[in-house]
N, C-alpha and C positions, 0 to 999 in steps of 0.2 A: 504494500500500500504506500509504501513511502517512498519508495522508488518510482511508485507510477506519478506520487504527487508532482518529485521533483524532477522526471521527465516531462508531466503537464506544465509547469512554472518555465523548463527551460523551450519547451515548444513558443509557450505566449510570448517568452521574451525574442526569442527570434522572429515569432509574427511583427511583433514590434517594431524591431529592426529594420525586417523587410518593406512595413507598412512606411516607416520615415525614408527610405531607399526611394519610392515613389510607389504610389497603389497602382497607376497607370501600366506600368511595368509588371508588379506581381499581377494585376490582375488579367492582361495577355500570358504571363507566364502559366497560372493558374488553369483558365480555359484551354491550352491544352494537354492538361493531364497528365505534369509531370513523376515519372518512379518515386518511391520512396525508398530507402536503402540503410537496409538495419544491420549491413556489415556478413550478412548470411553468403555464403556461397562461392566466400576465398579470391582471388586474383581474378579468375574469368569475370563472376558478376559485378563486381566492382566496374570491371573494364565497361558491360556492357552498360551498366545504368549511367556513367560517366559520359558515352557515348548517346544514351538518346538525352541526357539533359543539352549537353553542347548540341543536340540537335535544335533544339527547342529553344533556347538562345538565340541561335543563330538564325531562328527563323522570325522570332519576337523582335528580332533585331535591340538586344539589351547590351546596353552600355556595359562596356567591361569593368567599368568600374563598381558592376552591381552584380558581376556573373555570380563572384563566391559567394556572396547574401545570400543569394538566389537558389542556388545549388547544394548549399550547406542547410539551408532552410528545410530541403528534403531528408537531409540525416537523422533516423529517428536510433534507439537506444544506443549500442557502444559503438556504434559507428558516430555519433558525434563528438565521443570526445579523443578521437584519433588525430 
């Protein structure tokens, strides 16, 4: 229970985050459905969820100054504090 509190606390603070980044931005990033990536499945999966968020970037056409926000945004348990 307290683990899930404080992965809930650390999710809103990066909503946070993301939301002062620009909403304009998360919310094309949003609309299309970006992976979420809980560190499961070693070197391949990593590879591939890496590969459709840079797709989805590159299609939102997002500033790079907001990719990691962005893409870190989607890291949920021990894959965020890697």
């Amino acid at each position: 229970a307290q683990t899930h509190a404080k992965t809930q606390r650390d999710l809103e603070k990066r909503e946070r985050e993301v939301l002062a980044a620009g909403t304009c931005v998360l919310t094309s990033f949003n609309n299309q459905n970006p992976p979420r990536f809980r560190g499961d499945g070693g070197p391949a999966a990593a590879d591939l969820w890496l590969q459709a968020i840079e797709k989805i970037l590159g299609v939102i056409h997002c500033p790079e100054d907001e990719m990691v926000t962005l893409a870190t945004y989607q890291l949920l348990g021990d894959a965020e504090y890697w």
